[in-house]
N, C-alpha and C positions, 0 to 999 in steps of 0.2 A: 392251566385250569386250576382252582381255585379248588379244596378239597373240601368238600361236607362234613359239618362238626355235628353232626347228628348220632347220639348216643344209642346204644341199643337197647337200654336200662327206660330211655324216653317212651320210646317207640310200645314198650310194652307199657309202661305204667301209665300212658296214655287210655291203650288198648282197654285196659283193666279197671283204670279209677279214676281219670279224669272224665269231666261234664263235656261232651259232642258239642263244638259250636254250631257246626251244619254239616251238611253231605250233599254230595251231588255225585248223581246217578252216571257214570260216561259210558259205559254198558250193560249189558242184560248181567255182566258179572264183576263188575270194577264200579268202583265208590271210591271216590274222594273223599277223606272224613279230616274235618276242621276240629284244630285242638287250641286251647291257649299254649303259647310253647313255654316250657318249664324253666327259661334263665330268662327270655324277651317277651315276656306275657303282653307289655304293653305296646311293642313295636312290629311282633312278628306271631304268627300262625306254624303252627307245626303242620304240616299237609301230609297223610299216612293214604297212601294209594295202594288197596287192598284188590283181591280176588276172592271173592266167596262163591265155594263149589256144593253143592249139596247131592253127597250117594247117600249109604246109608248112614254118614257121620257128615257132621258141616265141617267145610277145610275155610281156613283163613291164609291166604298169603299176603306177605306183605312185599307189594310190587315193590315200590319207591316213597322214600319221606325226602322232601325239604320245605325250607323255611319260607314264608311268604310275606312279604311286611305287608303290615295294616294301617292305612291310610283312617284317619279317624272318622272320616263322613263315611266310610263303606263300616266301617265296625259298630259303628251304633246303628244304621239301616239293617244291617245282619241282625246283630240281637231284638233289634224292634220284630225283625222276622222269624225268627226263631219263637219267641216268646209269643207272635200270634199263633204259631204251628201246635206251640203246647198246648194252649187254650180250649 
């Protein structure tokens, strides 16, 4: 099996300062959050599978990242979607 070259330095500076491509919901507490990835902007997705828990502080866990390639007719239908969501 083939090891994950995912950084940990990414995964946060994602979290912190990069632009959200999308997100998708898979639970009442797990989000999928789409990033440009930081070496293969133009091939691939960083994918950050989080848990947000809310007591009296909000927790972020971060489940699982990997890379997702991006087929070019699904990344400009994404940003067409995104860009009407901001709207």
């Amino acid at each position: 099996m083939k090891k994950r070259q995912i950084k940990a330095k990414w995964i946060y500076h994602c979290l912190i300062s990069e632009k959200l491509l999308g997100i998708l919901k898979q639970r009442s507490y797990r989000f999928r959050l789409y990033y440009p990835h930081p070496e293969k902007h133009h091939k691939y997705d960083l994918i950050i599978v989080v848990d947000i828990f809310h007591d009296l502080a909000k927790f972020i866990i971060v489940v699982t990242t990997y890379e997702e390639e991006i087929e070019r007719k699904e990344e400009i239908e994404r940003k067409e979607e995104i860009e009407r969501r901001v709207r």
